[in-house]
C-alpha distance (Angstrom), angle and dihedral (degrees) to the residues before:
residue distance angle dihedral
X1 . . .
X2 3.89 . .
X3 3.69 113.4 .
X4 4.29 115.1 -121.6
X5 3.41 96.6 -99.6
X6 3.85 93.9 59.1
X7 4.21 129.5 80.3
X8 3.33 121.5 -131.3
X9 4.39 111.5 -90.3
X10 4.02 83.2 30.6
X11 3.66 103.3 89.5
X12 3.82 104.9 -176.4
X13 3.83 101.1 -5.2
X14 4.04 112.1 113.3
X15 3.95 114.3 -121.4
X16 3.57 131.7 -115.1
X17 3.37 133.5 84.7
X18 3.33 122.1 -22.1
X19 3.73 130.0 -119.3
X20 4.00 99.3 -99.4
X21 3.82 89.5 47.2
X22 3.63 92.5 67.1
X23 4.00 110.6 89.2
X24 3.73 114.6 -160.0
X25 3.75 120.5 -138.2
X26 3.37 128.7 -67.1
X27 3.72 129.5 -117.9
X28 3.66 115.9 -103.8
X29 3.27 110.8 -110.7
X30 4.02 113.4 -117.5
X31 3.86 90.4 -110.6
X32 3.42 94.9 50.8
X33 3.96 90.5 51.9
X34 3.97 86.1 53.4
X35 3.80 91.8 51.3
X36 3.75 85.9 47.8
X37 3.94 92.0 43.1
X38 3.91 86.9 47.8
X39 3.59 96.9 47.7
X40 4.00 91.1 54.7
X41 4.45 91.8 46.7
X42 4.14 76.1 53.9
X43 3.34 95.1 59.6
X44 3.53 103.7 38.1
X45 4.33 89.1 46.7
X46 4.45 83.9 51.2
X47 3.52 94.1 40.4
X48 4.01 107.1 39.9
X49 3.54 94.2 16.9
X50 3.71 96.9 -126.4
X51 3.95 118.5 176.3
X52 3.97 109.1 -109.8
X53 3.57 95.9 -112.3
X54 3.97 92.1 59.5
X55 3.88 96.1 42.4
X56 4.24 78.5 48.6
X57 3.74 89.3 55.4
X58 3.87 95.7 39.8
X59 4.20 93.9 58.8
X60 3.48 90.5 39.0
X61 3.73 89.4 67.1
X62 3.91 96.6 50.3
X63 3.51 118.8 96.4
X64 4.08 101.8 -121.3
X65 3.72 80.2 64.1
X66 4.03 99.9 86.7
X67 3.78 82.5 47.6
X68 3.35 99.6 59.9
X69 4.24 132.5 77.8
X70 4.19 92.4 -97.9
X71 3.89 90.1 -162.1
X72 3.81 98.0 50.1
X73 4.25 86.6 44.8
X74 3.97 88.6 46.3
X75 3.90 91.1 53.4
X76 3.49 94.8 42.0
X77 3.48 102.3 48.6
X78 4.22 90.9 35.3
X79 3.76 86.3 51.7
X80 3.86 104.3 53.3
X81 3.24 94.0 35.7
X82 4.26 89.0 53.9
X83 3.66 97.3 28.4
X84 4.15 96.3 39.0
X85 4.48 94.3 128.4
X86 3.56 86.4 41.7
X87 3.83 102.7 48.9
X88 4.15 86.2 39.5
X89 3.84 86.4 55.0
X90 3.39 92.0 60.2
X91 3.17 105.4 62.3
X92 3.65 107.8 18.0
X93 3.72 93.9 95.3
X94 3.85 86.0 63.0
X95 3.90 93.5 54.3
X96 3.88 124.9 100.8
X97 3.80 91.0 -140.6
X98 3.95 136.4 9.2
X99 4.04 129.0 -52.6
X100 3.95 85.2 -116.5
X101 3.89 95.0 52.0
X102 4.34 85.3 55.7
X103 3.90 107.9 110.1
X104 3.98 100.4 -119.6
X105 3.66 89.8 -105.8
X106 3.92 90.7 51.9
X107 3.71 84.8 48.2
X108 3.67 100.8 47.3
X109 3.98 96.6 49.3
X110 3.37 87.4 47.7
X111 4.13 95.1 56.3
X112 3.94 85.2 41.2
X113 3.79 92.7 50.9
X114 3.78 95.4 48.2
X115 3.52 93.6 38.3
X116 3.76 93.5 65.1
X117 3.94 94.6 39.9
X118 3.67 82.4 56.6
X119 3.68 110.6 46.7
X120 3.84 103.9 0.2
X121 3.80 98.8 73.0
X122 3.80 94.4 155.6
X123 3.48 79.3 85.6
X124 3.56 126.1 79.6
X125 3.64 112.5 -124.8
X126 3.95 92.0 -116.0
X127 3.78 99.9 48.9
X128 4.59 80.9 54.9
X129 3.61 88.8 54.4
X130 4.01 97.2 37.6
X131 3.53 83.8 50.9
X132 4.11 103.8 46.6
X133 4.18 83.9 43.3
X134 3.61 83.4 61.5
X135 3.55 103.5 47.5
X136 4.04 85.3 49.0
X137 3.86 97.4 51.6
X138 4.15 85.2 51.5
X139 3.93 96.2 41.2
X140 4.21 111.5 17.1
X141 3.27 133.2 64.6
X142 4.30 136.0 -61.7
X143 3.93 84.6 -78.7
X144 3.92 110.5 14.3
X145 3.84 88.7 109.4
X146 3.80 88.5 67.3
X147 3.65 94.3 41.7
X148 3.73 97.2 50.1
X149 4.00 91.3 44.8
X150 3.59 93.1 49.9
X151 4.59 87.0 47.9
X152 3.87 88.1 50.3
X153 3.32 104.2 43.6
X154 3.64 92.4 55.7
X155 4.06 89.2 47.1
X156 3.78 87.9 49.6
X157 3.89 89.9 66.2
X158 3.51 88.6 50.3
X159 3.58 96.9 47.0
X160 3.49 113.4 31.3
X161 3.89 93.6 21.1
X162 3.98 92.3 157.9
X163 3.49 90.9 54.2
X164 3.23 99.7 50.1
X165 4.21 101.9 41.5
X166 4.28 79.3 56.3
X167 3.56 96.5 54.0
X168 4.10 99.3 41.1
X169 3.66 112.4 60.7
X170 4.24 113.9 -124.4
X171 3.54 110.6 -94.1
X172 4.07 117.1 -90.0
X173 3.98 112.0 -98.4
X174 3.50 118.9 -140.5
């Protein structure tokens, strides 16, 4: 008699997947290590208040750094640093409380997010929020992924309105 846990033709070996099902990880991609690399030079710049230029230098010198796409992490971390009121008045009017009240990991997705639906338009709309969800399920809080998809979704339709009226199909009539 074959025990629960067992499939029929596999007389004593537990079931599941088997070995060759399970992929490992991917790699992060190098643009995906600069968002991460630019989200962590945004928190320490809110948090200790460090002048750009010395949060620059202090990434620089981490290892991650050489794997990561130095142009993309230069004009992300240039940008919301230089473009902070801007980038927060974008999608403050989407928020359920102030820009102030954000946790600085809220905050910093956020500016990364709408920083690349603004001046990144090589890449699609969905791939920036897929990509900012991501960094806030690793970094924020139990349920900051949810928040900060629901923030840039909304500042996607302002943004990148096209876009985002070709991908969703128009709402059924009647």
């Amino acid at each position: 008699m074959n025990a629960p846990s067992e499939t029929p033709g596999t007389r004593g070996a537990p079931a599941g997947p088997s070995p060759s099902a399970q992929k490992p990880p991917r790699p992060k991609s190098a643009r995906r290590r600069s968002r991460e690399l630019a989200l962590q030079g945004l928190y320490e710049w809110q948090v200790n208040r460090a002048e750009a230029r010395v949060v620059h230098a202090h990434i620089r010198e981490q290892d991650e750094y050489n794997l990561c796409d130095s142009t993309h992490f230069d004009a992300l971390l240039s940008g919301c640093i230089e473009q902070v009121a801007m980038l927060d008045a974008e999608f403050a009017p989407h928020l359920d409380r102030k820009v102030t009240e954000l946790s600085p990991v809220e905050h910093g997705v956020l500016l990364i997010g709408t920083y690349e639906l603004q001046h990144c338009l090589d890449v699609p709309y969905r791939v920036v929020i897929n990509e900012a969800v991501e960094l806030a399920k690793v970094y924020g809080g139990t349920d900051g992924h949810k928040f900060v998809n629901g923030v840039l979704d909304r500042t996607a339709k302002d943004l990148r309105a096209a876009e985002v009226a070709a991908y969703r199909p128009a709402p059924r009539k009647g």
